[in-house]
LUMKE-111523 format. One record per residue (C-alpha): residue in one letter; x negated, y, z negated; residue number from 1. Coordinates in Angstrom, 3 decimals. Example, Ala and Ser with C-alpha at 12.3 -4.5 7.8 and 13.67 -1.06 7.14 Angstrom:
% LUMKE-111523
[r "A",[-12.300,-4.500,-7.800],1],
[r "S",[-13.670,-1.060,-7.140],2],
This chain:
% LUMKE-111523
[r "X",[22.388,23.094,63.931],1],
[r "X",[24.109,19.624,63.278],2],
[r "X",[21.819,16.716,62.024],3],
[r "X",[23.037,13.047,62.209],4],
[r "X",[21.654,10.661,59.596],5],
[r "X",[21.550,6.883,60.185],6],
[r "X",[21.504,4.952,57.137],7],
[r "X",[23.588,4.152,54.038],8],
[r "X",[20.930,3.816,51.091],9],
[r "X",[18.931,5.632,48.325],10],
[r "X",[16.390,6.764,51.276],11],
[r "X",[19.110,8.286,53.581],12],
[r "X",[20.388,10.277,50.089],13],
[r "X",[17.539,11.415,49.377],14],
[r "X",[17.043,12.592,53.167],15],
[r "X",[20.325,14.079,53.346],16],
[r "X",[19.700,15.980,50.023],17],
[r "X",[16.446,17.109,51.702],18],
[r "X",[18.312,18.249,54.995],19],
[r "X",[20.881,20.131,52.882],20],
[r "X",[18.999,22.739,51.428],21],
[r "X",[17.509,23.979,55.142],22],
[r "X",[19.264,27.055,55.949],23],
[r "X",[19.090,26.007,59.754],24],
[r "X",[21.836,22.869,59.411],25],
[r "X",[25.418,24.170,59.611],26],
[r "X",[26.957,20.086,59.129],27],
[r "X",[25.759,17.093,58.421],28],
[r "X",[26.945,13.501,60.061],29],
[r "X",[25.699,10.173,58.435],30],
[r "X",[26.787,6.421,59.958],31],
[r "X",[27.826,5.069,58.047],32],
[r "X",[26.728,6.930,54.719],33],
[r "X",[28.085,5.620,51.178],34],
[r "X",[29.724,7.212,48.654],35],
[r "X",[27.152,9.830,47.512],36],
[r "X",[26.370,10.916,50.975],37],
[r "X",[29.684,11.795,51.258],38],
[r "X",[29.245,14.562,49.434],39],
[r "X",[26.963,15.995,51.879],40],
[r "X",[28.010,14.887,55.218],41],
[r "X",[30.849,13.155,56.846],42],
[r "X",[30.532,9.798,57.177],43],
[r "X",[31.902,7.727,59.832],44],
[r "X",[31.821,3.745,59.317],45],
[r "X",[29.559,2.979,62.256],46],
[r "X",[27.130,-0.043,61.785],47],
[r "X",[23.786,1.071,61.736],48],
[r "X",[22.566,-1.390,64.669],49],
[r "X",[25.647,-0.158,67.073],50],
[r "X",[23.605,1.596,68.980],51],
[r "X",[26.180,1.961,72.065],52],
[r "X",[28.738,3.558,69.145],53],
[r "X",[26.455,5.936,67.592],54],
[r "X",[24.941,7.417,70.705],55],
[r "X",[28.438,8.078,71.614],56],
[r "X",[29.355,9.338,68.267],57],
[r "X",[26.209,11.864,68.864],58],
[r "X",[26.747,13.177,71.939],59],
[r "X",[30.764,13.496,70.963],60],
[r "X",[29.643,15.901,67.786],61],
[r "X",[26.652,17.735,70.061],62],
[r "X",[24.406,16.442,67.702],63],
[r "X",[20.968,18.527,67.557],64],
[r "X",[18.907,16.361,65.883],65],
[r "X",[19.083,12.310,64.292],66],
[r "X",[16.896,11.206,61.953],67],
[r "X",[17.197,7.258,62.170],68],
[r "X",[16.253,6.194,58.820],69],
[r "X",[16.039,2.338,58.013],70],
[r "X",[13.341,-0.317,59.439],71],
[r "X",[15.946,-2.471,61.788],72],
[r "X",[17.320,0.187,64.253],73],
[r "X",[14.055,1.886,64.624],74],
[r "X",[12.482,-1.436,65.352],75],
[r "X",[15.254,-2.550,67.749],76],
[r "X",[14.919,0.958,69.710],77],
[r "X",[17.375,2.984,68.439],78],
[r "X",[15.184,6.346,69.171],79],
[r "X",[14.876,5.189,72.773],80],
[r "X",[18.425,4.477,73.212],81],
[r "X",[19.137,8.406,71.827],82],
[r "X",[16.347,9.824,74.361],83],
[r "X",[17.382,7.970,77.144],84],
[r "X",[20.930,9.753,76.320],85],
[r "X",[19.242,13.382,76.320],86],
[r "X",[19.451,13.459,72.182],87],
[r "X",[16.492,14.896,69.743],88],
[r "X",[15.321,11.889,67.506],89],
[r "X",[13.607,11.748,64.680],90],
[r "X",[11.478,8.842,63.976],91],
[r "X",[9.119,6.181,66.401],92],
[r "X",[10.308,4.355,69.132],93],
[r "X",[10.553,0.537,69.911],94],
[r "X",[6.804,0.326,70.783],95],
[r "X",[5.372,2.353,68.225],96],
[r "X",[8.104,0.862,65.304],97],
[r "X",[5.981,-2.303,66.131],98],
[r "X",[4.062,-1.142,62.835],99],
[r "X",[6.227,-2.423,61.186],100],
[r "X",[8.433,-5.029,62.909],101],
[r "X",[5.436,-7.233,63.077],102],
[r "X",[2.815,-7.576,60.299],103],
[r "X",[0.720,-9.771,62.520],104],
[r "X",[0.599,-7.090,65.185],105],
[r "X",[-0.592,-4.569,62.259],106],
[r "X",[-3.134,-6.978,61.152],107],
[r "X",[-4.517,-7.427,64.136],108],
[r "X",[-4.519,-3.914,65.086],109],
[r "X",[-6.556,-2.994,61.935],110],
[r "X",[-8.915,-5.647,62.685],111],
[r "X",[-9.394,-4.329,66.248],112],
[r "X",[-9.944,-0.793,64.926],113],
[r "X",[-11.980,-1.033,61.913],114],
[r "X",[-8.925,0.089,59.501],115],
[r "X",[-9.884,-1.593,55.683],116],
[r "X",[-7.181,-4.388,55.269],117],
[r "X",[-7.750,-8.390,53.585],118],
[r "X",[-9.083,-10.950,55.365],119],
[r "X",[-6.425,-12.531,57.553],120],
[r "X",[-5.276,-15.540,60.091],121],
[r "X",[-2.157,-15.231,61.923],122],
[r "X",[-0.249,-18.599,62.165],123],
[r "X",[2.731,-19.720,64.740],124],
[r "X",[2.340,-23.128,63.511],125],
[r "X",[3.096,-24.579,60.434],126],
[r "X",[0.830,-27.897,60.389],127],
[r "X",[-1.840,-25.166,61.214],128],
[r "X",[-1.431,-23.123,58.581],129],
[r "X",[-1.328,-25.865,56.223],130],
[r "X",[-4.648,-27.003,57.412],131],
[r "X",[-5.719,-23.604,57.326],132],
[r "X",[-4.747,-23.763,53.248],133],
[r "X",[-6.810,-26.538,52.527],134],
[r "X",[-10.236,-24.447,52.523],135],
[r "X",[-8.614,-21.569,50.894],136],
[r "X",[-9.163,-19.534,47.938],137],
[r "X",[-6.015,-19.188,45.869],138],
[r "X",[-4.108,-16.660,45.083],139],
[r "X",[-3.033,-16.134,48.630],140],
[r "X",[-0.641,-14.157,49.983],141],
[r "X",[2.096,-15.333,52.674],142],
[r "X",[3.670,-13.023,54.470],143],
[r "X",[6.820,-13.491,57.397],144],
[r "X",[5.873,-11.539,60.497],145],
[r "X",[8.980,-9.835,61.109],146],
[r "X",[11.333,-7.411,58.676],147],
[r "X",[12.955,-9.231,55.652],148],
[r "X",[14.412,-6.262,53.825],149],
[r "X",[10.948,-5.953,51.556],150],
[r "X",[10.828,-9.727,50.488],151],
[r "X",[9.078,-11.845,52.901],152],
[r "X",[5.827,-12.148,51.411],153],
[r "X",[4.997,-14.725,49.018],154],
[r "X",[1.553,-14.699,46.284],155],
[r "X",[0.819,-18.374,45.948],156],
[r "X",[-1.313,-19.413,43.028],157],
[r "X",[-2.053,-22.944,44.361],158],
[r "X",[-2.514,-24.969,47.488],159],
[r "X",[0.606,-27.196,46.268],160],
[r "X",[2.795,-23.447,45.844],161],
[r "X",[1.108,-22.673,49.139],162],
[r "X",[2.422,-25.489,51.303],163],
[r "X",[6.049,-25.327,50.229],164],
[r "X",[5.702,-21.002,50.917],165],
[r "X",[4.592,-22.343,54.408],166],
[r "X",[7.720,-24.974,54.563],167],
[r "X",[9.638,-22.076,53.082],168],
[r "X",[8.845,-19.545,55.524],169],
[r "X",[8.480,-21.066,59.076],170],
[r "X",[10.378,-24.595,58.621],171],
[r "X",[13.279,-23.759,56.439],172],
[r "X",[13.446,-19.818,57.922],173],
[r "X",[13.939,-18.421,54.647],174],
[r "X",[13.682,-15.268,55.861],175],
[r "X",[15.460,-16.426,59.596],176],
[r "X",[13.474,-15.536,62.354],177],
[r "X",[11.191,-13.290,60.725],178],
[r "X",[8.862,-16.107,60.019],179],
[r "X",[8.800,-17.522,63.288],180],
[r "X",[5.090,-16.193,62.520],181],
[r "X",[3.399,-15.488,59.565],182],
[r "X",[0.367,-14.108,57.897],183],
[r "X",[-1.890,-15.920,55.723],184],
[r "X",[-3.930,-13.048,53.462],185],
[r "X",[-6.510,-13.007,50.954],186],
[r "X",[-5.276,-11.353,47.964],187],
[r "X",[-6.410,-8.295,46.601],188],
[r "X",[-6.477,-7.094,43.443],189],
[r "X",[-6.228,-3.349,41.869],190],
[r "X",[-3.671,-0.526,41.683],191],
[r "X",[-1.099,-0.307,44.427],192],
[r "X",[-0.270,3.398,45.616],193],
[r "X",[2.244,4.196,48.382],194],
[r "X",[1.068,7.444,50.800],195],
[r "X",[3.919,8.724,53.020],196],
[r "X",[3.001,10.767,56.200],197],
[r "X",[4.468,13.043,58.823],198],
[r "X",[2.874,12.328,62.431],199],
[r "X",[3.682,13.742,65.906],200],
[r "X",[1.567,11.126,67.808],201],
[r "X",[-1.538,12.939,66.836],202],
[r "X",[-1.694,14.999,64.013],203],
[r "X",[-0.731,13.663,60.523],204],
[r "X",[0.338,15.672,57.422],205],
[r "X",[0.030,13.408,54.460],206],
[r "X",[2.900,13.695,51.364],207],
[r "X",[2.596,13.591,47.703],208],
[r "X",[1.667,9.876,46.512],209],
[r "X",[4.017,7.289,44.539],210],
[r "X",[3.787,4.403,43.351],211],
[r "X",[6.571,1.623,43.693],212],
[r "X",[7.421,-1.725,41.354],213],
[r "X",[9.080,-4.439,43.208],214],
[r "X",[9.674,-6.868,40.780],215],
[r "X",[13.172,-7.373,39.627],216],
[r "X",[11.723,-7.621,36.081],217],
[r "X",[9.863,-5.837,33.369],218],
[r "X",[6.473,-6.707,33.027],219],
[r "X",[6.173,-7.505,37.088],220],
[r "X",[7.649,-10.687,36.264],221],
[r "X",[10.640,-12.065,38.250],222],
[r "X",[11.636,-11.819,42.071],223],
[r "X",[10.229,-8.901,44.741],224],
[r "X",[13.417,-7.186,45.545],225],
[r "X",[13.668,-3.582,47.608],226],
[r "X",[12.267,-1.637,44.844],227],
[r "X",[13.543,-1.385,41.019],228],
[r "X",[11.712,2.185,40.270],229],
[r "X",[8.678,4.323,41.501],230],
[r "X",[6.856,7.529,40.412],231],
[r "X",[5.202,10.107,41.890],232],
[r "X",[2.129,11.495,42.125],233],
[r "X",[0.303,8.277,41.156],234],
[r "X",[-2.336,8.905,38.618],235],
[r "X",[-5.091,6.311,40.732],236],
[r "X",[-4.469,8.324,44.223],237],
[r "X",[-7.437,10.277,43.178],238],
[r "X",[-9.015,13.499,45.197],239],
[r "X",[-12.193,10.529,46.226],240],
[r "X",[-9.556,8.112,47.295],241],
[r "X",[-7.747,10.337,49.308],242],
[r "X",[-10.564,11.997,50.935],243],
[r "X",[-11.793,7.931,51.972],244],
[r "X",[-8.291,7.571,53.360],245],
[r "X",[-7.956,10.760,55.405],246],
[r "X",[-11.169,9.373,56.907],247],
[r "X",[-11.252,6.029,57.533],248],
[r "X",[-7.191,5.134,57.038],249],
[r "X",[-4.948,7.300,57.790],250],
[r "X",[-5.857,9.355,61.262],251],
[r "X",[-7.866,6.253,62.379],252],
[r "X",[-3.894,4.179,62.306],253],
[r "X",[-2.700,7.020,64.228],254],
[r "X",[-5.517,7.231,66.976],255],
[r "X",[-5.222,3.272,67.078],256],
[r "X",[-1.561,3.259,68.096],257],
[r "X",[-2.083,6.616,70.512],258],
[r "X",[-5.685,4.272,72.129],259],
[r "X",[-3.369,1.054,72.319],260],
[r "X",[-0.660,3.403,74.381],261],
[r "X",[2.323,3.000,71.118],262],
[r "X",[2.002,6.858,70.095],263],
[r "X",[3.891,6.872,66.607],264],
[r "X",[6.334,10.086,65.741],265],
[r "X",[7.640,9.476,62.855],266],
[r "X",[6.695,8.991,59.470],267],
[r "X",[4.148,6.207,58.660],268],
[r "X",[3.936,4.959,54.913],269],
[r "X",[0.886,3.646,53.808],270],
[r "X",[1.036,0.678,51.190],271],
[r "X",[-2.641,1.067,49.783],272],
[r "X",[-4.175,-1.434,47.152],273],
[r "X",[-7.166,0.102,45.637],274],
[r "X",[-9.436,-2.439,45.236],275],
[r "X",[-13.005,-2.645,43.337],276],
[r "X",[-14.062,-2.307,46.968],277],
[r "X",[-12.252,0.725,47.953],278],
[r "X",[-8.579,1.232,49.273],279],
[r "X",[-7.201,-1.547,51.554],280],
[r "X",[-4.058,-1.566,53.659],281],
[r "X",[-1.328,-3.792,52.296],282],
[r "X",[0.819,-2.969,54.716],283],
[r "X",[2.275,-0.176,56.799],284],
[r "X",[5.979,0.851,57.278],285],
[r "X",[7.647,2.922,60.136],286],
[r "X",[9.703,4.911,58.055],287],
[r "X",[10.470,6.420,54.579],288],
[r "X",[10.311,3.980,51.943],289],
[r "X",[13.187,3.586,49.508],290],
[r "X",[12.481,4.663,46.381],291],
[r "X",[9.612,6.203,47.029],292],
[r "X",[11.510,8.839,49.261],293],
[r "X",[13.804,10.058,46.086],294],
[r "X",[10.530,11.058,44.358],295],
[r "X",[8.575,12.650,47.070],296],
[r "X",[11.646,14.156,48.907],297],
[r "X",[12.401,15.921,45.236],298],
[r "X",[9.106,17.340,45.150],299],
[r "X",[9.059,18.522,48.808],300],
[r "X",[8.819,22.773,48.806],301],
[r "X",[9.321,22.841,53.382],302],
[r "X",[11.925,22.659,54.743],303],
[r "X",[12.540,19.551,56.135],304],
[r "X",[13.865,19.876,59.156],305],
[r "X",[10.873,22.169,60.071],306],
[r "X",[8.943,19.369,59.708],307],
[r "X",[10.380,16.358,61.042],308],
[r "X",[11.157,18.830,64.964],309],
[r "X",[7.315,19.476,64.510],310],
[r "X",[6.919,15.608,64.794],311],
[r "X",[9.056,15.235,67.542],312],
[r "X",[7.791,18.125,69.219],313],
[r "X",[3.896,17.141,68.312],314],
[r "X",[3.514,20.586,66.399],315],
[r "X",[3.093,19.245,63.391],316],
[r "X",[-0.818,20.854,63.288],317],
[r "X",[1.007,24.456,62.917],318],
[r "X",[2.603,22.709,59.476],319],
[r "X",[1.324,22.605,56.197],320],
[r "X",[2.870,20.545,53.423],321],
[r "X",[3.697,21.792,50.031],322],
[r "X",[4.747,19.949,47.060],323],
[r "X",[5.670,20.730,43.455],324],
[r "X",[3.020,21.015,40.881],325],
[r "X",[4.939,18.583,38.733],326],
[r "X",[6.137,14.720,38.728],327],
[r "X",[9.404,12.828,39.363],328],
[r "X",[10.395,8.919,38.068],329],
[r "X",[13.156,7.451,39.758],330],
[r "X",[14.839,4.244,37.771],331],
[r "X",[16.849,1.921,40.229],332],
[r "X",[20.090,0.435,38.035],333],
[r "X",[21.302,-2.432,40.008],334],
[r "X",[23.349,-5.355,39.725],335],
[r "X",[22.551,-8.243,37.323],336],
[r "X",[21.022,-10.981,39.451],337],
[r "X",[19.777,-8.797,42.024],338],
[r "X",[18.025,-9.402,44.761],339],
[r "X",[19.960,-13.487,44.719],340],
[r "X",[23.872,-13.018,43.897],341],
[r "X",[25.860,-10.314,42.429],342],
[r "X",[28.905,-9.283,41.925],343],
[r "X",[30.181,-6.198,43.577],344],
[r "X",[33.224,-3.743,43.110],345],
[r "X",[32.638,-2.234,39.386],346],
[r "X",[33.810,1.546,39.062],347],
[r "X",[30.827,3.472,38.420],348],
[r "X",[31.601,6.720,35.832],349],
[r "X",[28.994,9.103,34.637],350],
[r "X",[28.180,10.645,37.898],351],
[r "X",[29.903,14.013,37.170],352],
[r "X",[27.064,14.360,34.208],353],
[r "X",[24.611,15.277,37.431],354],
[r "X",[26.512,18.366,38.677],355],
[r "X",[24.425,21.293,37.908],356],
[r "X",[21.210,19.907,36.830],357],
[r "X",[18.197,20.589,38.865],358],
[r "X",[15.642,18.313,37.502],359],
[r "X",[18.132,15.223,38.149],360],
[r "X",[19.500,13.358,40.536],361],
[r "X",[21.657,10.415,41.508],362],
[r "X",[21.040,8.974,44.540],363],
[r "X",[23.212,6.225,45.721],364],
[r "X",[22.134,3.258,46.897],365],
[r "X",[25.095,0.533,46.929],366],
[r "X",[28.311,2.684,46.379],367],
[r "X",[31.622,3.247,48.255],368],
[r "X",[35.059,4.612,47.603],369],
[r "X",[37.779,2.075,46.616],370],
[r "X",[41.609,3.568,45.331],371],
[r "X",[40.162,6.624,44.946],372],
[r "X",[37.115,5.629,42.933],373],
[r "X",[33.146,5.135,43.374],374],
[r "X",[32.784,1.343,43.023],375],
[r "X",[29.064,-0.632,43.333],376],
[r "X",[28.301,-2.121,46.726],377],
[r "X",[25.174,-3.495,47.112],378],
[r "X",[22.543,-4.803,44.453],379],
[r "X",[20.534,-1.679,44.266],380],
[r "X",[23.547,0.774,43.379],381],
[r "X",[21.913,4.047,41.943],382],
[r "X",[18.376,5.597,42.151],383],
[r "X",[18.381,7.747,38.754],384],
[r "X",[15.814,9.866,39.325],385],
[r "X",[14.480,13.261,37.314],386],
[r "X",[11.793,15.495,37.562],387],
[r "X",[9.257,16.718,34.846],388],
[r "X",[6.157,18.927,34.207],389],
[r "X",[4.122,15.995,33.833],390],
[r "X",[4.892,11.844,34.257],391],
[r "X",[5.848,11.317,30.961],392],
[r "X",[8.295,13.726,30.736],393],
[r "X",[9.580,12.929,34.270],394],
[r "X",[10.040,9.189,32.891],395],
[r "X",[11.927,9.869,29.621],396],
[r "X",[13.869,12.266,31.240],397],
[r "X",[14.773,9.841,33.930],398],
[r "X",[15.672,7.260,31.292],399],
[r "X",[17.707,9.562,29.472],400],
[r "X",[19.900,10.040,32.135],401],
[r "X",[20.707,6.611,33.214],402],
[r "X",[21.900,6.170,30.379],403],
[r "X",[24.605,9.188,31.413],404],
[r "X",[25.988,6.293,33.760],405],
[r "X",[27.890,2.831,33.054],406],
[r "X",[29.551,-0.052,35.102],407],
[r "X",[29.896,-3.365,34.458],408],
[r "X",[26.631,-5.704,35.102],409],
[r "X",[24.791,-2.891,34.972],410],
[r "X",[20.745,-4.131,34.981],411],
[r "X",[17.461,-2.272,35.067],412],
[r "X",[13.966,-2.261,34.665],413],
[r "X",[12.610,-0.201,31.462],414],
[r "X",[8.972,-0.218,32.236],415],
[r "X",[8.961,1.932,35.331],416],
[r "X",[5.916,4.203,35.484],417],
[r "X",[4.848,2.544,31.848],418],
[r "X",[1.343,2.959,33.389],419],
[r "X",[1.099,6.003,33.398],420],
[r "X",[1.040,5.662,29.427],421],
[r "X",[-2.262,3.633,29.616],422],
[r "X",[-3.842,6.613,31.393],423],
């Protein structure tokens, strides 16, 4: 069969990788893929919100099946505009990609249904939300309604901070019209753990657990960006917490958006914080995350393409997921002065050091082909990423090899999965 891939980043890599190894795909298609992908699939330099261009592009190559990847074309409809032409998509559709696209909408649907999340208001005015502030506890999370590529939520440690996030947010549209409402949230303290999930509207299979660090700096200090590293399993996602979130999380989100008529195929990640109080939604995502897809993907034993037609074809009870009995650690190097300004266009060399080597791999993030050469393109460039028997292995393993690769303003973090040395 022939699989298109939508998507340029770490995530759509790591997918492609994933897609590569199934004995059912005879070619792979990515729009507009990046210089890693390329390796993999043929890429064809179509925008990833041209929806009239890659339909066409789909039907042209008798696509079997598209997995649409990243958060803005599945919450703009892309998976509609592919059924409506008679294609096989992989992922949720406008309605259900609401998940996502608007935290208030999530909140609000947790709230309705009894889901554990923080304490909440939902705010379309700004003098409002300021008032709102003035009884609050602080620290207090501020978060922009709509997408903002993984950085529109602010932790405010006073009311002062807190008024100028509000200014920030809905006056000065920071994050454009993504705050046109936002989310005022109680902030929660404990471990964070990400839980990605297969679902076919009904049924959910839940993956291996990670854990991500958004922080542009070691020590947690510094900007939220995309994601600098992540690790997987996470030690916290215990057998107790996992059993509470089967229960009372997980199924009850997917029964919520099948009762409120937004049936979600797809995959669903879970951002958990686990609280003294027991895990709490932080928020939910309508797609894989990036990294945490390089370290789960790795560890994934199906066959992935198995799995994501089960979704589409709501199957997914006759599937069972198996994972390694080992760990992975994925180290993001990026661009000095990522996620603000950067420069771009650095030949990347190292990458041949990969070739061969099971337990590692490179995916690219922000790369493309310039004269002949791989050059950075973004401010997340490479996901180094390795696996081991157990996390600490998998993390010095993972160091070791970035240091295999060099270009200029090359910048990482060098604390990723440091936790799991306190355990």
């Amino acid at each position: 069969m022939k699989v298109l891939i939508v998507g340029s980043g770490g995530r759509e890599h790591a997918i492609a990788t994933c897609v590569a190894k199934s004995k059912r795909v005879s070619k792979i298609y990515c729009t507009p893929g990046n210089a890693g992908i390329a390796a993999l699939a043929e890429c064809e330099p179509i925008g990833v919100m041209d929806f009239d261009k890659i339909v066409a592009f789909a039907k042209e190559k008798e696509i079997d099946l598209t997995i649409v990847a990243p958060d803005d074309p599945l919450v703009a409809g892309l998976v509609d505009a592919l059924e409506a032409a008679g294609l096989k998509a992989f992922g949720p559709n406008k309605a259900a990609a609401i998940l996502e696209g608007s935290k208030a909408f999530s909140k609000d649907l947790m709230k309705k249904y009894n889901i554990p999340t923080a304490k909440y208001e939902n705010f379309t005015d700004a003098d409002a939300a300021i008032e709102y502030l003035k009884n609050s506890k602080f620290p207090i999370v501020l978060k922009a309604d709509g997408l903002a590529l993984g950085k529109g939520v602010l932790i405010c440690n006073s009311y002062e901070e807190a008024v100028d996030g509000v200014k920030e947010i809905m006056l000065d549209k920071k994050f454009g019209t993504a705050g046109n409402c936002m989310v005022i949230e109680e902030f929660m303290t404990g471990r964070e753990v990400s839980v990605l999930t297969f679902v076919d509207g009904k049924t959910i299979r839940v993956m291996t657990s990670a854990q991500d660090h958004k922080r542009a700096k070691d020590g947690d200090q510094g900007l939220n960006t995309g994601g600098m590293g992540t690790f997987s399993p996470s030690p916290f996602y215990t057998e107790e917490v996992d059993e509470y979130c089967r229960k009372y999380i997980y199924q009850a989100t997917v029964d919520a958006m099948r009762a409120e008529g937004r049936e979600f195929k797809g995959v669903i990640f879970f951002g958990l914080m686990l609280t003294p109080d027991g895990p709490r939604v932080l928020e939910y995502n309508a797609r894989f995350g990036d990294p945490e897809a390089q370290v789960v993907l790795s560890r994934m034993k199906n066959d992935i393409i198995d799995v994501m037609e089960a979704c589409v074809d709501q199957t997914l009870d006759q599937i069972e997921l198996e994972f390694e009995d080992n760990a992975a650690v994925c180290v993001i190097l990026a661009s000095d002065g990522y996620p603000l300004s950067y420069e771009k266009g650095f030949e990347i060399k190292g990458l041949e050091k990969f070739d061969g080597k099971d337990d590692y791999y490179c995916f690219h993030a922000g790369s493309k082909f310039a004269d002949g050469k791989v050059v950075t393109n973004g401010g997340r460039v490479l996901g180094v990423t390795a696996k081991g028997a157990t996390l600490k292995e998998a993390r010095q393993k993972a160091y070791d090899a970035t240091e295999w690769i060099d270009f200029d303003n090359k910048y990482m973090r060098h604390d990723i999965g440091k936790a799991i040395d306190e355990t």
